[in-house]
C-alpha positions in Angstrom: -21.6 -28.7 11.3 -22.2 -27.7 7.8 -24.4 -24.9 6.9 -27.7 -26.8 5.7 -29.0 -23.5 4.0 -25.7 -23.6 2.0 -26.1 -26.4 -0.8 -23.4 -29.0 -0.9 -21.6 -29.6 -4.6 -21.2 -33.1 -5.8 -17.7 -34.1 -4.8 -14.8 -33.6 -6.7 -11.8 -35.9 -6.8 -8.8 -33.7 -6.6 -6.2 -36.4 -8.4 -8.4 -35.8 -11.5 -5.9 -35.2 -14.0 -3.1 -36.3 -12.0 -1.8 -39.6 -14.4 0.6 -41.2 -11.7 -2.5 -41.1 -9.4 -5.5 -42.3 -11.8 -3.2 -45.4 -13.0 -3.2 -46.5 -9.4 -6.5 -46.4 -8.6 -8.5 -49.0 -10.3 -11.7 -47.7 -9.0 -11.2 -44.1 -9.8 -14.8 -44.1 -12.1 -16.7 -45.3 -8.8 -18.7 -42.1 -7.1 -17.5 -41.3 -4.2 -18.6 -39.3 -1.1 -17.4 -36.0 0.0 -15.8 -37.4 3.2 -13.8 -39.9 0.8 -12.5 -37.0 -1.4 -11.6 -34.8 1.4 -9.7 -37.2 2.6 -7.8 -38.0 -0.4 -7.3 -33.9 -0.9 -5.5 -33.9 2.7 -3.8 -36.8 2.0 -1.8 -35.0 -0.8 -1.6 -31.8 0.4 0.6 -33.9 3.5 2.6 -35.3 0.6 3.4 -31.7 -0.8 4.4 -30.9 2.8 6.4 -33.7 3.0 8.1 -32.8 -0.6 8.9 -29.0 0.3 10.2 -30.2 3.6 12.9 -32.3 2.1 13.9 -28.8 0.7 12.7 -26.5 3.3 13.7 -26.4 6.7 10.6 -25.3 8.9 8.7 -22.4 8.0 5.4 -24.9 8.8 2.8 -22.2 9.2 4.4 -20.0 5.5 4.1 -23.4 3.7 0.5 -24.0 5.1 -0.3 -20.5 3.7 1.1 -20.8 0.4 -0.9 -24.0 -0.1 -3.9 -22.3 1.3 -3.9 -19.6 -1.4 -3.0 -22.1 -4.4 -5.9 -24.2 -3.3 -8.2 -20.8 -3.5 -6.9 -19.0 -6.7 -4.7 -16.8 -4.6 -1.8 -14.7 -4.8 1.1 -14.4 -2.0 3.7 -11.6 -1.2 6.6 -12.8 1.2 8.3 -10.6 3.2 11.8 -11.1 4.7 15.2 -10.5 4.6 17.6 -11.8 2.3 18.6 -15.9 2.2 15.7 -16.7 4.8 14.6 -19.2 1.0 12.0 -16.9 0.1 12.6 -17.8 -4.0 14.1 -21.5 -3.0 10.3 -22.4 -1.7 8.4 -21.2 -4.2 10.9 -22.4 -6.8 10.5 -25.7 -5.4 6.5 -25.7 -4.8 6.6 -25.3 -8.5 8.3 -28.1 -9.0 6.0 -30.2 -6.8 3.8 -29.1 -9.2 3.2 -30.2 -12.4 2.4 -26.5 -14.1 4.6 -24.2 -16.3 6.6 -21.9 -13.8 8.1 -18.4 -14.7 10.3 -16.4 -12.7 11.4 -12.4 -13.0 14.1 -10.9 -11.6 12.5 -6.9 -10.7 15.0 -4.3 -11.2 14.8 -0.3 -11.8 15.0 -0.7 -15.6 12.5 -3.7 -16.0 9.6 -2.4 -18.4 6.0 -3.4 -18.1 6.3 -5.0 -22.0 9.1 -7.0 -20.0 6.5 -9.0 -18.0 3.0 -9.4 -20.3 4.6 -9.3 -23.4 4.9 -6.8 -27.0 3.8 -6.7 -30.4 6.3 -7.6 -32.9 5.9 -6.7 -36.3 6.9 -9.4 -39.0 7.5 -9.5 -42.5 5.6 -12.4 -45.1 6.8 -13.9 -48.1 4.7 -11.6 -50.1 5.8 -8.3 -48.4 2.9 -8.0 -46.5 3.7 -6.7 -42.3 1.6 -7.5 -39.9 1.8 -7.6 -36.1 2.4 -10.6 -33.9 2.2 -10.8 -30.2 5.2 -12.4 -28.3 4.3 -13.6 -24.8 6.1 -12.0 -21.7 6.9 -14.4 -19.0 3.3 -13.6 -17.3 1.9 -16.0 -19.4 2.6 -19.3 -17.1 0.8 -21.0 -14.5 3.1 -20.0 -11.5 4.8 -16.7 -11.8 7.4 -15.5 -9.3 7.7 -11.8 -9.3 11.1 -11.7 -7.3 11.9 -8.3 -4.9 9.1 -7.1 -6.9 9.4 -3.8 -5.1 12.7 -3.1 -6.5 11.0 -1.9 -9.5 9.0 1.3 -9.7 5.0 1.5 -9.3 4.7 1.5 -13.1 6.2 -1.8 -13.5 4.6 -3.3 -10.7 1.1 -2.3 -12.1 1.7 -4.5 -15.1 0.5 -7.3 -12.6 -2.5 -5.5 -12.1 -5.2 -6.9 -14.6 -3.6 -10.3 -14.9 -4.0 -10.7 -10.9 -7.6 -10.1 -10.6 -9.1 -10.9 -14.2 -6.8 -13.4 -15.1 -6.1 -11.5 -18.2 -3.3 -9.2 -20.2 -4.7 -6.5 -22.4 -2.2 -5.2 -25.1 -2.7 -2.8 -27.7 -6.7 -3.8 -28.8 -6.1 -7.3 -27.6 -7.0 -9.0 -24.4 -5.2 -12.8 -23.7 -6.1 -15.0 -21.3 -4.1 -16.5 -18.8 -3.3 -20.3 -18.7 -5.7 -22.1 -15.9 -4.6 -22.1 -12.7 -2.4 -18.9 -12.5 -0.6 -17.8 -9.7 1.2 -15.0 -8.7 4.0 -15.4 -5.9 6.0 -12.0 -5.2 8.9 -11.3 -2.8 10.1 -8.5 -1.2 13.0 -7.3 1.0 12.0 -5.0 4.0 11.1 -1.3 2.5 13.3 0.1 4.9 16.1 -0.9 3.1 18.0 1.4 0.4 16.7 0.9 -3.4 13.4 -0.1 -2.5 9.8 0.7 -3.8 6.9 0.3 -1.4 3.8 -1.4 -3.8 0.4 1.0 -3.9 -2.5 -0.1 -1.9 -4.0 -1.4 -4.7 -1.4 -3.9 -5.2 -1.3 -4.9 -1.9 -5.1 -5.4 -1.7 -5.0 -7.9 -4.7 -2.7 -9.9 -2.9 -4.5 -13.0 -0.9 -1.7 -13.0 1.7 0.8 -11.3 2.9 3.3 -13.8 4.8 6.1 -12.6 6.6 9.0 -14.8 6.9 11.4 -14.5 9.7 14.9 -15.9 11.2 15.3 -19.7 11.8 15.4 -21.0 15.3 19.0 -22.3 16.5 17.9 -25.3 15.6 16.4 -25.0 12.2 19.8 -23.1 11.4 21.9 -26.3 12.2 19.5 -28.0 10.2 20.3 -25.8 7.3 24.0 -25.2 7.5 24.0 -29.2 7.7 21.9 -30.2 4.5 23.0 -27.2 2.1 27.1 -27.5 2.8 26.9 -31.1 1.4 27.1 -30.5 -1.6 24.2 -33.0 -2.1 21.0 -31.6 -3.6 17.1 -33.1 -2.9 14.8 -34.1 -5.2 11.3 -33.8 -4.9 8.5 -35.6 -6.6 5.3 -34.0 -8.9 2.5 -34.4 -6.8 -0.3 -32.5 -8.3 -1.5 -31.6 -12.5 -3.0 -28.1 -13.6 -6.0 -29.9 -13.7 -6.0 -31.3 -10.3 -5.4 -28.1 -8.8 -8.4 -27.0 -10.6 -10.3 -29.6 -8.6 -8.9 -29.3 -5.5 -10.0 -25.4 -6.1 -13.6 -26.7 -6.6 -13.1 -28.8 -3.8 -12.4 -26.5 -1.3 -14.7 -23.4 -3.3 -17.6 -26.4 -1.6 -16.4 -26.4 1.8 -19.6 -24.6 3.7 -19.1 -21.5 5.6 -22.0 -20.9 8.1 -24.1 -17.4 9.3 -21.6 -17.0 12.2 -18.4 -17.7 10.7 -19.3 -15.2 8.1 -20.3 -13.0 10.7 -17.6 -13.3 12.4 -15.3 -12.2 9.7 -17.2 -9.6 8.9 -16.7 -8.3 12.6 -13.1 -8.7 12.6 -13.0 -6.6 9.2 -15.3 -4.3 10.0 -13.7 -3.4 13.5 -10.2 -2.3 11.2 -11.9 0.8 10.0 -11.8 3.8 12.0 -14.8 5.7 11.0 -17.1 2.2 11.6 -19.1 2.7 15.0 -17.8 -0.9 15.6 -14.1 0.3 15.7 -12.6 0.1 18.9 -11.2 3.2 20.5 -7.3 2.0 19.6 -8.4 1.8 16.1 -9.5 5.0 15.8 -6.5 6.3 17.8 -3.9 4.0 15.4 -5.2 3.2 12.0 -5.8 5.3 9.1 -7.5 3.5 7.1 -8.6 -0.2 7.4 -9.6 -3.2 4.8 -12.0 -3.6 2.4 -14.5 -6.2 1.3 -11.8 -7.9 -0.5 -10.2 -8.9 2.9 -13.3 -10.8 4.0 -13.5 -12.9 1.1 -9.9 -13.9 1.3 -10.9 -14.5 5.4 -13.8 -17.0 4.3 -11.8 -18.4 1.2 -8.4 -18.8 3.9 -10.7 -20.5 6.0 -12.4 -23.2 4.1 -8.7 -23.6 2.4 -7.7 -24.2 6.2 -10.7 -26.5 7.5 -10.4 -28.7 3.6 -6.6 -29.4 4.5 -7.7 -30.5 8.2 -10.5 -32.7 6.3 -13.4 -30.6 7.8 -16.5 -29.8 5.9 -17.0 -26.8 6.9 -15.5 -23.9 8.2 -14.8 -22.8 12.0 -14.2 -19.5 13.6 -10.2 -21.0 14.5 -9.4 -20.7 11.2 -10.8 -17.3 10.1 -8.2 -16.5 13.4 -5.6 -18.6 11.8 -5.2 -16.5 8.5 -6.4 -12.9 10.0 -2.9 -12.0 10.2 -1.4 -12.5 6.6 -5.1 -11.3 5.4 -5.5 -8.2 7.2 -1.9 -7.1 7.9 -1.3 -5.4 4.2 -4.8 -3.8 4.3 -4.3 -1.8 7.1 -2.3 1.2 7.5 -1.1 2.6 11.0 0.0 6.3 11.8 2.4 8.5 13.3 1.0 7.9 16.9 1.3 3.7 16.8 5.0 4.3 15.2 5.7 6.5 18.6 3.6 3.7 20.7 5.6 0.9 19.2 2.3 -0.8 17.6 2.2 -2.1 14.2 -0.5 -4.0 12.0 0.2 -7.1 13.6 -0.1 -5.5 16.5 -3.5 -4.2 16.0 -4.5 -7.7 14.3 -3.5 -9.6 17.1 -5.6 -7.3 19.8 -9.1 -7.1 17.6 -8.6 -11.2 17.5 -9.0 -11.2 21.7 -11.2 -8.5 22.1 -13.9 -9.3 19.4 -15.6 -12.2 20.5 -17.0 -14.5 18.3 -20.5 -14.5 17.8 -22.8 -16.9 19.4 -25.7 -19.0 17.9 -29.3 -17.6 18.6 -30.9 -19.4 21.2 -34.3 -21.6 20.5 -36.8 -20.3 22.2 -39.0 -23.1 23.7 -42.8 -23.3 22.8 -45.1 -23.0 25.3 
C-alpha cells in the first residue's frame, strides 16, 4: 500500500515524446490514472526486454538492472571477463533508444581533454583570435566508458563532475550535459595485468555495480548458434529522450513507505563497522562500509524495481533485490575475509538474512 503521508504526483505518460507511440493513440490528450500509465511504462519496458533479447542471450537479471538505473538517472559499471557482451548490450540498449550514444575506448595514454572536450583557439577574418570550445565525446546522452580502468585515476576523474552534476567545467566555463545522460562503464577483473582499480569516489558515484558472469551450457549453445550465422538482428527504437524523462518522473512518484525506508537504512547502516548496529562479522571483515549515497540508490532501485512490476509503491523484496549491485562497490573487506574466503557479496548476502525487516507498529486498541 502506498504511503498516504507521501503525496502522489499527477501521472505521467511515459510515451510522451515517443512519435511512433503518440500517432497511435488517438486518445493520448485524455487524463489518465496512475494505474493506466504504470501499465503503459511496464508495457514498454517488456518491449525493450524483448528488443535486447533478440541480441542478448540471457543475462535477465543485468538487463533488469541496467533499465533500473536508466529509469532513475543512474550510472552502471559491469564487471566481467572478456566476450561475456559487456559493450554488445549496452551498444544495443542505445540503439533501443532513441538518444545520441558515445563510446570511448580507455587506454593508458587517453587524456582527460580526450573525454569532456578542449579549447581551440581560431582565427577571424579580421585577425582577431578567440577561443572556441570543441566537445569531447562526454557530451551525449548515453556514454560508454569501455575497460575504463585501463586508464589511470587521472583520466577516470574526468567523469567525475559530469556523473553527479550533470556538468563539464573547462577553463572558466561550465556546460551542461544533454538531458538524460548516462554513464555505462566496463571493466575487466583488476586482477588482471594492465589494470587500474577506480578510487572510492568513483565507485560511490556509480548507481550499480553489476557483475556479469559465464553463460550456462545452454545459453552458450544459444550463442554459438545465433552469432556464427553470419546473420545480424535488428532491433526497434522503443523509447525518445523525452520519454525517458517521463518514465524518470514516473518512477521518481512511486511511494516509498516509513518501513521500507527503514529498512534500507538498516541494511546500510549495519555495513559500517564502527555503527553499534554492525554485526560482529562486520566488524571482524569490513573496513569501511557505504554511505548515504547507497541508501538513495536502495530506495531509487527499488521504486525503479516495483514501477517495472506495475506496483505503486515500493516493498522490502526489492530493496533485497538491488542490495547487491548497490552495496557491493561500497564496501571494502580486509586481509582476514581474503584468508576466510568471504567477499562483499558475501557479506551482502548474510546482512540480507540476518537483518529482519522491520515490522509495522501495532494499534493499540482504545479502552
Amino acid at each position: 500500500m502506498a504511503d498516504p503521508s507521501v503525496p502522489t504526483p499527477p501521472p505521467v505518460n511515459p510515451a510522451a515524446g515517443n512519435a511512433a507511440s503518440n500517432a497511435n493513440s488517438a486518445d493520448a490528450s485524455k487524463p489518465r490514472n496512475l494505474a493506466d500509465v504504470l501499465r503503459e511504462f511496464s508495457e514498454h519496458q517488456k518491449k525493450m526486454r524483448d528488443e535486447l533479447a533478440k541480441v542478448i542471450v540471457g543475462q535477465t537479471d543485468t538487463i533488469e538492472q541496467l533499465l533500473a538505473a536508466i529509469f532513475t538517472r543512474g550510472h552502471c559499471l559491469l564487471e566481467g571477463v572478456p566476450g561475456l557482451a559487456k559493450t554488445l548490450m549496452v551498444s544495443t540498449l542505445a540503439n533501443i533508444l532513441d538518444v545520441s550514444f558515445k563510446r570511448v575506448q580507455f587506454t593508458p595514454d587517453l587524456m582527460p581533454s580526450d573525454i569532456t572536450g578542449t579549447q581551440v583557439m581560431e582565427e577571424d577574418e579580421s585577425g582577431r583570435r578567440s577561443f572556441r570550445f570543441v566537445e569531447g565525446p562526454i557530451f551525449a546522452n548515453i556514454l560508454l566508458a569501455d575497460e575504463i580502468n585501463r586508464t589511470p585515476p587521472k583520466t577516470q576523474a574526468a567523469l567525475l563532475e559530469a556523473m553527479q552534476e550533470r556538468q563539464v567545467s573547462v577553463g572558466r566555463e561550465t556546460h551542461t550535459l544533454p538531458e538524460p545522460f548516462f554513464t555505462i562503464a566496463t571493466q575487466n577483473p583488476v586482477e588482471q595485468e594492465g589494470t587500474y582499480p577506480l578510487p572510492e569516489a568513483q565507485l560511490d558515484r556509480f548507481m550499480f555495480n553489476i557483475k556479469i558472469g559465464y553463460p550456462s551450457a545452454e545459453e552458450e549453445e544459444k550463442i554459438l548458434t545465433a552469432t556464427t550465422r553470419g546473420e545480424k538482428a535488428t532491433v526497434n527504437k522503443i523509447l525518445s529522450a523525452k520519454a525517458i524523462l517521463n518514465c524518470q518522473k514516473l518512477v521518481g512518484s512511486i511511494a516509498a513507505g516509513p518501513l521500507v525506508i527503514r529498512y534500507a537504512s538498516q541494511l546500510v547502516r549495519a555495513t559500517r563497522p564502527a555503527d553499534e548496529s554492525a554485526p560482529e562479522y562486520v566488524r571482524e571483515l569490513v573496513d569501511w562500509g557505504a554511505g548515504p549515497r547507497a541508501g538513495q540508490n536502495l530506495i531509487a532501485g527499488g521504486k525503479a524495481i516495483a514501477a517495472m512490476n506495475g506496483r505503486f509503491s515500493v516493498e522490502p523484496g526489492d530493496i533485497q533485490k538491488v542490495a547487491l549491485p548497490v552495496l557491493r562497490h561500497r564496501i571494502a573487506t580486509n586481509f582476514q575475509a581474503q584468508a576466510e574466503g568471504m567477499d562483499t557479496d558475501s557479506v551482502i548476502q548474510r546482512l540480507l538474512t540476518d537483518i529482519p525487516v522491520p515490522e509495522p507498529a501495532k494499534m493499540e486498541r482504545s479502552k
